[in-house]
N, CA, C and O atoms as a printed pandas DataFrame, in Angstrom:
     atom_number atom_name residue_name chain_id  residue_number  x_coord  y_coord  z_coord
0              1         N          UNK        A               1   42.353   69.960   30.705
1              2        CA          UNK        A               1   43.780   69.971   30.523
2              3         C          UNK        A               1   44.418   70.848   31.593
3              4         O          UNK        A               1   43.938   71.947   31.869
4              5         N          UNK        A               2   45.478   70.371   32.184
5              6        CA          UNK        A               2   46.358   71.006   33.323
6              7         C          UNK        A               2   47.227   72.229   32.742
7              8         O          UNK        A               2   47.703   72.070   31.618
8              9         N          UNK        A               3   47.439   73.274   33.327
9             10        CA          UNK        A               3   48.082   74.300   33.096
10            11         C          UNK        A               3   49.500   74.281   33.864
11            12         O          UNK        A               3   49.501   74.787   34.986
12            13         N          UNK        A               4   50.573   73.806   33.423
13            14        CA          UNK        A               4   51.723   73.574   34.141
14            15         C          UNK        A               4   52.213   74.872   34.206
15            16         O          UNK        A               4   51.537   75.767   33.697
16            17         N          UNK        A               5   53.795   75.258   35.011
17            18        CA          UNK        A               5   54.279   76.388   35.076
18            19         C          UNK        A               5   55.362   76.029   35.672
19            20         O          UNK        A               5   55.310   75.255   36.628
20            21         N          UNK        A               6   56.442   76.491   35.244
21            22        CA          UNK        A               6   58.013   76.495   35.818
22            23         C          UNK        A               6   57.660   77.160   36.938
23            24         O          UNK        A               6   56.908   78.103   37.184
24            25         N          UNK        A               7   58.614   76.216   37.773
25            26        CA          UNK        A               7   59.140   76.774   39.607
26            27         C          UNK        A               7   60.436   76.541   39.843
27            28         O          UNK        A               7   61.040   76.916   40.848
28            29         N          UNK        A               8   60.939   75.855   38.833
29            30        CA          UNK        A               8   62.239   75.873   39.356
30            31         C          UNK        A               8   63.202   74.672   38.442
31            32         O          UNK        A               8   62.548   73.873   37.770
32            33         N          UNK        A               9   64.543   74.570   38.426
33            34        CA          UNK        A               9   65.365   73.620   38.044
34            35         C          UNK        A               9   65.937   72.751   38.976
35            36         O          UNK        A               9   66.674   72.994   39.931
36            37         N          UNK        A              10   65.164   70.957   38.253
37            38        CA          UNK        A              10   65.644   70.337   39.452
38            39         C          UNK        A              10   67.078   70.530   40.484
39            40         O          UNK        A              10   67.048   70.401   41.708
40            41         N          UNK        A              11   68.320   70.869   39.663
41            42        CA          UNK        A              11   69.411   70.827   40.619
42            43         C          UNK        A              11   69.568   72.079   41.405
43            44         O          UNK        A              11   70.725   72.391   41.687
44            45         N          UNK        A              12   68.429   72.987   41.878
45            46        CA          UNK        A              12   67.716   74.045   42.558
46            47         C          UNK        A              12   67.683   73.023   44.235
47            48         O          UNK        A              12   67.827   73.327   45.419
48            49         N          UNK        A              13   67.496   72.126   43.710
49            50        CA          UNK        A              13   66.625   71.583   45.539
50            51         C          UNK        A              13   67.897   70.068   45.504
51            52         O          UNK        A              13   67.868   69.274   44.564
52            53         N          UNK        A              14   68.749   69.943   46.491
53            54        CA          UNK        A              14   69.959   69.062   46.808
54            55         C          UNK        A              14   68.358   67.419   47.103
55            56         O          UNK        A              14   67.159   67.560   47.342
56            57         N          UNK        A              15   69.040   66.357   46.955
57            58        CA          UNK        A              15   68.709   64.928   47.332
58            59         C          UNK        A              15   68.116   65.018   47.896
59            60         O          UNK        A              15   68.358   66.141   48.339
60            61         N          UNK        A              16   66.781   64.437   48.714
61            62        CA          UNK        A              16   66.238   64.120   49.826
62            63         C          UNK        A              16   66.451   65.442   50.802
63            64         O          UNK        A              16   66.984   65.443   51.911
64            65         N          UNK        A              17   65.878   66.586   50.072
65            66        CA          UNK        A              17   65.259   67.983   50.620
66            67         C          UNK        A              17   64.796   68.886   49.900
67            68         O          UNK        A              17   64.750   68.743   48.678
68            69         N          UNK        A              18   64.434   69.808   50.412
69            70        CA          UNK        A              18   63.045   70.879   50.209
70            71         C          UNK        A              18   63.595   72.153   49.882
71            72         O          UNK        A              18   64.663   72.490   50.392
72            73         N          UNK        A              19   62.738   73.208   48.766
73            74        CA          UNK        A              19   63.421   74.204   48.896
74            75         C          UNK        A              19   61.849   75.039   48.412
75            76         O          UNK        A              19   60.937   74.471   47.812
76            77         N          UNK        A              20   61.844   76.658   48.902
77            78        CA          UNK        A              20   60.628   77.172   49.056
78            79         C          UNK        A              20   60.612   77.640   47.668
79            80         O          UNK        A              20   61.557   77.698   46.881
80            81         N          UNK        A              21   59.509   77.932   47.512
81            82        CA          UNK        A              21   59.016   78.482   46.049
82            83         C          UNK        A              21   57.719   79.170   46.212
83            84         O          UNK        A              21   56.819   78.877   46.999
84            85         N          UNK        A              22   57.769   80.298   45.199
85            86        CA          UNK        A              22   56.374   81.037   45.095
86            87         C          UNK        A              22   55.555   80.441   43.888
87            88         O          UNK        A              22   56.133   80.206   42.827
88            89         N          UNK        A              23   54.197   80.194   44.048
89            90        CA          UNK        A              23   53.570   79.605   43.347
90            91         C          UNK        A              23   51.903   80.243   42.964
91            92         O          UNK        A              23   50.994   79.653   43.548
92            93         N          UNK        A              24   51.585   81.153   42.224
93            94        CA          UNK        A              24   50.289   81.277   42.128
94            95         C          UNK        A              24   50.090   82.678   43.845
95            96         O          UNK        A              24   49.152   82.938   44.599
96            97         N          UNK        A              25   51.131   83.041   43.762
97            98        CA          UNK        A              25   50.795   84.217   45.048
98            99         C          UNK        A              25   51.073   83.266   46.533
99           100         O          UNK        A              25   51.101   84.047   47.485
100          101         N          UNK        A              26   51.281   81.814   46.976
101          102        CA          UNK        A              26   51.753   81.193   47.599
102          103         C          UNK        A              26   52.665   80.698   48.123
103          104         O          UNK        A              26   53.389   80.329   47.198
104          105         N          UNK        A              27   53.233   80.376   49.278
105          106        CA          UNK        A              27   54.807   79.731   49.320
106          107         C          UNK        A              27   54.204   78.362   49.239
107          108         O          UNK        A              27   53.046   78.018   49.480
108          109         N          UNK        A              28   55.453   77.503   48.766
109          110        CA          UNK        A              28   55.229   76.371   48.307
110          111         C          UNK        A              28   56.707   75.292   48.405
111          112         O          UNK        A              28   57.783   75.421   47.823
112          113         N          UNK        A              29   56.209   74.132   49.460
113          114        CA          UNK        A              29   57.897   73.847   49.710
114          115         C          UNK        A              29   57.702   72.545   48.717
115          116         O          UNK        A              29   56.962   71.564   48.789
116          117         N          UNK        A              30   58.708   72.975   47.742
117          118        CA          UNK        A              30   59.076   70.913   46.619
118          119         C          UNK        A              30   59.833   70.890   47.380
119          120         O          UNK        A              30   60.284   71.764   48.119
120          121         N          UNK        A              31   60.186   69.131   47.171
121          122        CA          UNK        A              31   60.942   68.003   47.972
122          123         C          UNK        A              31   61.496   67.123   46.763
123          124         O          UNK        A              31   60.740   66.479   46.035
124          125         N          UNK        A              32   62.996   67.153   46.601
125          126        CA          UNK        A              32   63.222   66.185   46.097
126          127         C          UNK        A              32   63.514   64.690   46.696
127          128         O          UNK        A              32   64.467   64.688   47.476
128          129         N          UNK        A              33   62.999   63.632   46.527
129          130        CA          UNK        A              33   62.884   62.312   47.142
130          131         C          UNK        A              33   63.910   61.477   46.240
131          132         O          UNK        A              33   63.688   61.478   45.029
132          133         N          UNK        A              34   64.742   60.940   46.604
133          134        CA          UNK        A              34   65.932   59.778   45.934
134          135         C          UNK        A              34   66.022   58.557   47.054
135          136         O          UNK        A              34   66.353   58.505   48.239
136          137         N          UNK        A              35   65.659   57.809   46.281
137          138        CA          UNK        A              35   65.721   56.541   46.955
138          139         C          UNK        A              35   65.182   55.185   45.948
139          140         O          UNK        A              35   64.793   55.259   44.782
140          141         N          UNK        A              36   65.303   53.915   46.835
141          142        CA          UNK        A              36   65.459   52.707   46.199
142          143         C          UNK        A              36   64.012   52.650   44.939
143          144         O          UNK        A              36   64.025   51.921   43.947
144          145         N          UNK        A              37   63.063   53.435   45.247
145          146        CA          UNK        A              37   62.198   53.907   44.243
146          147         C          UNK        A              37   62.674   55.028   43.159
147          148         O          UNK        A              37   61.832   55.823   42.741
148          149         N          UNK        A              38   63.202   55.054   42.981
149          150        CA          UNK        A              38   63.783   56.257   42.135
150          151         C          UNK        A              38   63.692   57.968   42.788
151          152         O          UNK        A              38   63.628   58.397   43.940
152          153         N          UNK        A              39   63.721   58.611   41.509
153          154        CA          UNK        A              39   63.841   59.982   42.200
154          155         C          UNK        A              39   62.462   60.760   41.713
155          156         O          UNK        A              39   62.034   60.919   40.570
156          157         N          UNK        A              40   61.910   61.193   43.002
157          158        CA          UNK        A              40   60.306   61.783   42.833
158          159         C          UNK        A              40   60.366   63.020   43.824
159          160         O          UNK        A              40   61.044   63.236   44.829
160          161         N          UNK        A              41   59.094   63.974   42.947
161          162        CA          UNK        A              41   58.804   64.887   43.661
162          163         C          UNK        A              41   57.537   65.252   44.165
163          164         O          UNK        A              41   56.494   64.822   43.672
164          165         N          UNK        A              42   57.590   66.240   45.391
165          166        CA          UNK        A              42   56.371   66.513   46.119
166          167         C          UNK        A              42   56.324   67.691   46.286
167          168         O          UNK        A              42   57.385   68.305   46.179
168          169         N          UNK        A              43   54.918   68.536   46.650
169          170        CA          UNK        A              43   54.660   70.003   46.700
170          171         C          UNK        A              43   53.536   69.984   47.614
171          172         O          UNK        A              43   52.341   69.739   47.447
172          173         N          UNK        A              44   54.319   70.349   48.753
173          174        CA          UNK        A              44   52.875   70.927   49.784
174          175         C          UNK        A              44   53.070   72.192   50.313
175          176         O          UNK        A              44   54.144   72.714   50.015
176          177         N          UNK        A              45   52.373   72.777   50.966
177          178        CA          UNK        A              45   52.570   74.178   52.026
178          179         C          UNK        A              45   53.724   74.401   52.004
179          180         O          UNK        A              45   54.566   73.594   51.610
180          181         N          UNK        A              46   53.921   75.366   52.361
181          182        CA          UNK        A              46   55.131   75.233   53.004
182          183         C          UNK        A              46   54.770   76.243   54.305
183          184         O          UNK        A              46   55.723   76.922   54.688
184          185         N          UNK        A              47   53.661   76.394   54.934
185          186        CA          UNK        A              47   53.055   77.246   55.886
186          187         C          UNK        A              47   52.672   75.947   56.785
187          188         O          UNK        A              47   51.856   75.105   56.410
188          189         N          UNK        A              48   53.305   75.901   57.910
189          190        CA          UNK        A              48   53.372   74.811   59.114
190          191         C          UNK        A              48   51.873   75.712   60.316
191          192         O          UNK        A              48   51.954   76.784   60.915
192          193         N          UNK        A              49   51.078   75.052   60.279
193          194        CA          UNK        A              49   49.901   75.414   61.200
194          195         C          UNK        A              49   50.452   75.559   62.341
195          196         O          UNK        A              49   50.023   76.485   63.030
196          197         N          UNK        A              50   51.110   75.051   62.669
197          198        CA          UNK        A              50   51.201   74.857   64.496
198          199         C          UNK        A              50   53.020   75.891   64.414
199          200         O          UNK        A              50   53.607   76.136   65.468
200          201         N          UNK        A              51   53.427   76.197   63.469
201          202        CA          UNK        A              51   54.447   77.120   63.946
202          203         C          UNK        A              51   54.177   78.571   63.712
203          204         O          UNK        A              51   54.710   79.542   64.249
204          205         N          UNK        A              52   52.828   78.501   62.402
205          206        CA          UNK        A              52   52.542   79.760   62.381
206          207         C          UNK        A              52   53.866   80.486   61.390
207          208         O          UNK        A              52   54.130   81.655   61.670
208          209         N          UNK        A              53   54.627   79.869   60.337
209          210        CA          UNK        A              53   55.237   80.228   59.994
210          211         C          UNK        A              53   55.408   79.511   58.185
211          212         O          UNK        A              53   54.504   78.885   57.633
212          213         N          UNK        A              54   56.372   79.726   57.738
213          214        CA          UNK        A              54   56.204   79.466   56.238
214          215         C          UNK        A              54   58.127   78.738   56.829
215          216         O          UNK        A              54   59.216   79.289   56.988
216          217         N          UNK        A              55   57.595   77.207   56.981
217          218        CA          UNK        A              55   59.156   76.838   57.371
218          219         C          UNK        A              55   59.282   75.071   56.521
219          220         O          UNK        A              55   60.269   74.506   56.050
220          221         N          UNK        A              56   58.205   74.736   56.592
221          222        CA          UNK        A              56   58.150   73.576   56.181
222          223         C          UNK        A              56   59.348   72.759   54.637
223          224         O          UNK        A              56   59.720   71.604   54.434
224          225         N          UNK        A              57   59.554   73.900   53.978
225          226        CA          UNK        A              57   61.190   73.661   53.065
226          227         C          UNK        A              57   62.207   73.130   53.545
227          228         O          UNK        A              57   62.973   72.457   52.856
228          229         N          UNK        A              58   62.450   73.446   55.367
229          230        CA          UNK        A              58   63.636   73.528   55.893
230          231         C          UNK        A              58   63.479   72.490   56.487
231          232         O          UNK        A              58   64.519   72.216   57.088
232          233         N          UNK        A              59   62.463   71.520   56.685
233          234        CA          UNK        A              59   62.001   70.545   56.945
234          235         C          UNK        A              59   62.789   69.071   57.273
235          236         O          UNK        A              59   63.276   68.723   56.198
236          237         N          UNK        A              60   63.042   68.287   58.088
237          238        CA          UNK        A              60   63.440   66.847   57.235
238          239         C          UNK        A              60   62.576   66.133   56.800
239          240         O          UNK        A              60   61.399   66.254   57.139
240          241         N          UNK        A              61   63.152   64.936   55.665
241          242        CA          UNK        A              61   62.360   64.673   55.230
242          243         C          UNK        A              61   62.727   63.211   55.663
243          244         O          UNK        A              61   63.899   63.051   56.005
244          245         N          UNK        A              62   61.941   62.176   55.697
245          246        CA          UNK        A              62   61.947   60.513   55.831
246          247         C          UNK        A              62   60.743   60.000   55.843
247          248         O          UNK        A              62   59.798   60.484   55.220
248          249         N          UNK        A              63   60.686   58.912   56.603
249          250        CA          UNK        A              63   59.465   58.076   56.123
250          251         C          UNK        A              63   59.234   57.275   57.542
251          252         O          UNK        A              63   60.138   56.781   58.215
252          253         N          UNK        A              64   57.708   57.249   57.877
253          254        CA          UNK        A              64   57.236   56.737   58.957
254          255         C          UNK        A              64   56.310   55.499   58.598
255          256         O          UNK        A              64   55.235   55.630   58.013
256          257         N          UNK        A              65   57.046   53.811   59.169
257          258        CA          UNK        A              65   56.611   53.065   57.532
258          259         C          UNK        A              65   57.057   53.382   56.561
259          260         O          UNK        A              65   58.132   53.780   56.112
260          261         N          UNK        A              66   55.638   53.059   56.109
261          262        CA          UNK        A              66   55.892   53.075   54.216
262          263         C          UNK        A              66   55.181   54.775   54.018
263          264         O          UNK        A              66   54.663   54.863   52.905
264          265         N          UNK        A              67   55.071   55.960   54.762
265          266        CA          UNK        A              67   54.882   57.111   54.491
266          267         C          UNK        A              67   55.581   57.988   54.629
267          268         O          UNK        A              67   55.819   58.345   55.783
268          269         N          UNK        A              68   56.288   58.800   53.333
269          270        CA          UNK        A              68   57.152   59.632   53.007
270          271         C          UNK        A              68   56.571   60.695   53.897
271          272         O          UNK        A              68   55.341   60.677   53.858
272          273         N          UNK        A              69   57.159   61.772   54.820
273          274        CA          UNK        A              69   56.980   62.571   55.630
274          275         C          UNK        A              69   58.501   63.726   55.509
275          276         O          UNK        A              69   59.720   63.687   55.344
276          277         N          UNK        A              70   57.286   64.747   55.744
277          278        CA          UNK        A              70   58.840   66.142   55.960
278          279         C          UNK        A              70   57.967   65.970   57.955
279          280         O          UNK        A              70   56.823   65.707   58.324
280          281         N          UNK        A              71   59.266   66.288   58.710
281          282        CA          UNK        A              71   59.222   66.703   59.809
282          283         C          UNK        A              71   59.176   68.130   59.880
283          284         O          UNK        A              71   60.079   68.812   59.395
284          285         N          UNK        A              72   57.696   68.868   60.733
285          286        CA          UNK        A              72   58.469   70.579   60.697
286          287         C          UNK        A              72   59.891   71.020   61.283
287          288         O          UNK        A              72   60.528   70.032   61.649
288          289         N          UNK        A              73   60.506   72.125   61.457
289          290        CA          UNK        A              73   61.608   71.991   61.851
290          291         C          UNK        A              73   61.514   72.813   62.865
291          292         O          UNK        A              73   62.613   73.027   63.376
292          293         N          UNK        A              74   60.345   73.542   63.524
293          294        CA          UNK        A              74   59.865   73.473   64.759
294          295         C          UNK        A              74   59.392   73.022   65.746
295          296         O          UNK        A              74   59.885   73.280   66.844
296          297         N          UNK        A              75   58.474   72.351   65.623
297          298        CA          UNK        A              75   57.798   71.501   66.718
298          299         C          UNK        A              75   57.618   70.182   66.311
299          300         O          UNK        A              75   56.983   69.520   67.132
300          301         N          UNK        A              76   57.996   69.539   65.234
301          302        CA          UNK        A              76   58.387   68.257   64.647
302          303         C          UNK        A              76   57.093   67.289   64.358
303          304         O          UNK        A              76   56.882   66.077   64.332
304          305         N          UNK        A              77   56.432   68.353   64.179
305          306        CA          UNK        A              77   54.992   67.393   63.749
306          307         C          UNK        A              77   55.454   66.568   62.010
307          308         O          UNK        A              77   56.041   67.171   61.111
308          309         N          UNK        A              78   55.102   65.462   61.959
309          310        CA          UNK        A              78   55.105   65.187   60.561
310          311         C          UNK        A              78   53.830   64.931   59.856
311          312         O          UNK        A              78   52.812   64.364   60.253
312          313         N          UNK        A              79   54.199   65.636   58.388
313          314        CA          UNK        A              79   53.462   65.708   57.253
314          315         C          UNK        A              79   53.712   65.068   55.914
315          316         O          UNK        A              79   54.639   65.353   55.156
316          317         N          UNK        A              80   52.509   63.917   55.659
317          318        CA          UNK        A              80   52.444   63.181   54.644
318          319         C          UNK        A              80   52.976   64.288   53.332
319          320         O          UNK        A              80   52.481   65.411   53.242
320          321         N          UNK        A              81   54.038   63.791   52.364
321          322        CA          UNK        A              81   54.432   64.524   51.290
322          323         C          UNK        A              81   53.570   63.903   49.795
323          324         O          UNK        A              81   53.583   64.398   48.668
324          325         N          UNK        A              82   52.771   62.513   50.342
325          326        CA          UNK        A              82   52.053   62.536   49.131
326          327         C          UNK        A              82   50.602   63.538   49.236
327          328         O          UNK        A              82   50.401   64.311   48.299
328          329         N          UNK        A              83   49.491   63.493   50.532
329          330        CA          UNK        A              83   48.787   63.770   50.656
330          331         C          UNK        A              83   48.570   65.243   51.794
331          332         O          UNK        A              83   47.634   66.018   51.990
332          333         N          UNK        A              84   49.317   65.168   52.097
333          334        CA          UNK        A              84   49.567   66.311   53.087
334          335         C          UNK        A              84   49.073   66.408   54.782
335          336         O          UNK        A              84   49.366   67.147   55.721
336          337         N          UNK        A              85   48.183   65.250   54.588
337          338        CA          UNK        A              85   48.006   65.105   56.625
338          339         C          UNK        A              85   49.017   64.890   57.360
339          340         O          UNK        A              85   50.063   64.327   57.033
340          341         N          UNK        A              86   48.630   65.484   58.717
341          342        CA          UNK        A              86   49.472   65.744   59.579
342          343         C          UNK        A              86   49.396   64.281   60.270
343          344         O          UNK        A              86   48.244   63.914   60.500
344          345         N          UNK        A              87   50.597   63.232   60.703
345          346        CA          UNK        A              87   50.380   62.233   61.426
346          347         C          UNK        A              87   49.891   62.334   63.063
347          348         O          UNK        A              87   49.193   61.403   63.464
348          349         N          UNK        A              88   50.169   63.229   63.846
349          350        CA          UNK        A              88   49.604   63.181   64.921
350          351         C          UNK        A              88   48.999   64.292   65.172
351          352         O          UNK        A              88   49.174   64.970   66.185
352          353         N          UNK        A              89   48.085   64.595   64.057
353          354        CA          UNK        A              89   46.962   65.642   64.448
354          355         C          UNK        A              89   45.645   65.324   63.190
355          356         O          UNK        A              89   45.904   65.761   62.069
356          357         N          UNK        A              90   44.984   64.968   63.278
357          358        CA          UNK        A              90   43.998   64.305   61.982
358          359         C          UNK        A              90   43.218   65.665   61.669
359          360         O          UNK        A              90   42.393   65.560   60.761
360          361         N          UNK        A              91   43.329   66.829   62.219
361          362        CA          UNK        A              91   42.777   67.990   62.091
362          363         C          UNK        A              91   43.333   68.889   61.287
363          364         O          UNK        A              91   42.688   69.818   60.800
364          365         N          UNK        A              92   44.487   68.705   61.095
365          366        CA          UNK        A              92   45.563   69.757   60.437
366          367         C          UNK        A              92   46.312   68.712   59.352
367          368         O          UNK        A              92   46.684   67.552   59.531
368          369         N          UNK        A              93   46.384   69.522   58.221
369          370        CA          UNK        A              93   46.638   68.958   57.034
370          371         C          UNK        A              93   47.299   70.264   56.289
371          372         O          UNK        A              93   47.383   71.381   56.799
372          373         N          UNK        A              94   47.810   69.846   54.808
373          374        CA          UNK        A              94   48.872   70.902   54.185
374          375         C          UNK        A              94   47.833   70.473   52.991
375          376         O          UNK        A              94   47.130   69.463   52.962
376          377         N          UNK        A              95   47.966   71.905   51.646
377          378        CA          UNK        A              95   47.603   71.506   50.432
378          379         C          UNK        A              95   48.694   71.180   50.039
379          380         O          UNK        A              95   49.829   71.589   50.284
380          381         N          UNK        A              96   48.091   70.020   49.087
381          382        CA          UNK        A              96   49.730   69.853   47.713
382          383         C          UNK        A              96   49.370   70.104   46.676
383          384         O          UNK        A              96   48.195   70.340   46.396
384          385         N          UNK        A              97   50.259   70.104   45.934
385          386        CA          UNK        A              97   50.282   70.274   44.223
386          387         C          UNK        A              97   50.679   68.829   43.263
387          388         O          UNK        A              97   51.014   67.692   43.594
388          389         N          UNK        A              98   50.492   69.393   42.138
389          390        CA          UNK        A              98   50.908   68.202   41.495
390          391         C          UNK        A              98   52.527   68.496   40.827
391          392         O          UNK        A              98   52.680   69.607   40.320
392          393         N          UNK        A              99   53.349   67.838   40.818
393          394        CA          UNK        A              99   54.063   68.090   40.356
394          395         C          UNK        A              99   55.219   67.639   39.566
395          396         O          UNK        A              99   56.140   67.084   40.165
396          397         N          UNK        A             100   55.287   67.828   38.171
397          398        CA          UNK        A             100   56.139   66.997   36.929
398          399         C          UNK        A             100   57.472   67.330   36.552
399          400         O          UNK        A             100   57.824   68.415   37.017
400          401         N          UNK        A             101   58.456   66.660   35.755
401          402        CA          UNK        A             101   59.647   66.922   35.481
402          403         C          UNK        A             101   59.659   67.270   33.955
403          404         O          UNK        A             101   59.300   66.380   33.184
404          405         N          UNK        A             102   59.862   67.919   33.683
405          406        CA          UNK        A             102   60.127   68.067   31.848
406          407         C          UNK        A             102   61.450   68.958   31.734
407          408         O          UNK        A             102   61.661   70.170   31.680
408          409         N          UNK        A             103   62.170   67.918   31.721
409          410        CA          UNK        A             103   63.967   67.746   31.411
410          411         C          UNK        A             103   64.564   68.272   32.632
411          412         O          UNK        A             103   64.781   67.554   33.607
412          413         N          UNK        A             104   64.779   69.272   32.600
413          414        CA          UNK        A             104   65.991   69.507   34.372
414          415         C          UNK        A             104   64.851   70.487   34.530
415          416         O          UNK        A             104   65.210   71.182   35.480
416          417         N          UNK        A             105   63.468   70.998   34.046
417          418        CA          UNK        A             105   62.545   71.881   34.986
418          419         C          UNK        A             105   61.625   70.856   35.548
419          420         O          UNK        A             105   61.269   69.731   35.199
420          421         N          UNK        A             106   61.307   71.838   36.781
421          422        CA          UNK        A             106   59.820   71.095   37.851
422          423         C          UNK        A             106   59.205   71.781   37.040
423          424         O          UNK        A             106   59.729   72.483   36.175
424          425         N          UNK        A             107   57.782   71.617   37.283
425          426        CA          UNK        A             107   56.696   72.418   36.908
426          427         C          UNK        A             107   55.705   71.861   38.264
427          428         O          UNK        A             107   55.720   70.818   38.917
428          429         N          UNK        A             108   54.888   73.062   38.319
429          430        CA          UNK        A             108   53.662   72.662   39.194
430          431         C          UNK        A             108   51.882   73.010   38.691
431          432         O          UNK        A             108   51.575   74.026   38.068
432          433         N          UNK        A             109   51.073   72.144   39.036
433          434        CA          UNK        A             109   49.179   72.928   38.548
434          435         C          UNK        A             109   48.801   72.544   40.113
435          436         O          UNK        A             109   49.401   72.092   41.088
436          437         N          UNK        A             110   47.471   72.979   39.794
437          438        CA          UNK        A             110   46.822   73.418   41.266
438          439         C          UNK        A             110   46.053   72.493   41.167
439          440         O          UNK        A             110   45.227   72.278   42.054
């Protein structure tokens, strides 16, 4: 059985963007996603390898294809928001979380 935990209230993070969160001693950027699929969320890093920084919240977010991606907002590498690989680096990848809605709270497990 999963151990959930409040991080936050959805109207915390605006449409189709990211906002940082501490999670388990971690930063942690959710993404709210709205679109012709409904409205979903994602939890990866929020620690960008190649900027060396905890920026990935500030991120944009869109889709390359059919893969939902935050762009860093440094050096513009993009990162899968379901799975967390990096598209043009197969070496560098983000952890994610899982993450549920129960009424206007997120919750996240590891």
């Amino acid at each position: 059985m999963s151990n959930w935990t409040d991080i936050c209230q959805v109207d915390d993070i605006l449409p189709n963007a990211g906002r940082a969160a501490l999670f388990n001693g971690q930063q942690v950027a959710i993404f709210r996603i709205c679109d012709n699929d409904g409205e979903r969320f994602f939890a990866v890093d929020n620690y960008c390898p190649f900027a060396h920084a905890n920026v990935l919240a500030r991120g944009i977010v869109g889709s390359i294809g059919e893969e939902l991606v935050v762009a860093s907002p440094i050096y513009k590498q993009h990162f899968s928001l379901s799975d967390g690989h990096c598209l043009e680096d197969d070496s560098q990848s983000l952890r994610t979380w899982s993450v549920q809605r129960d009424g206007d709270t997120l919750q996240l497990t590891a």
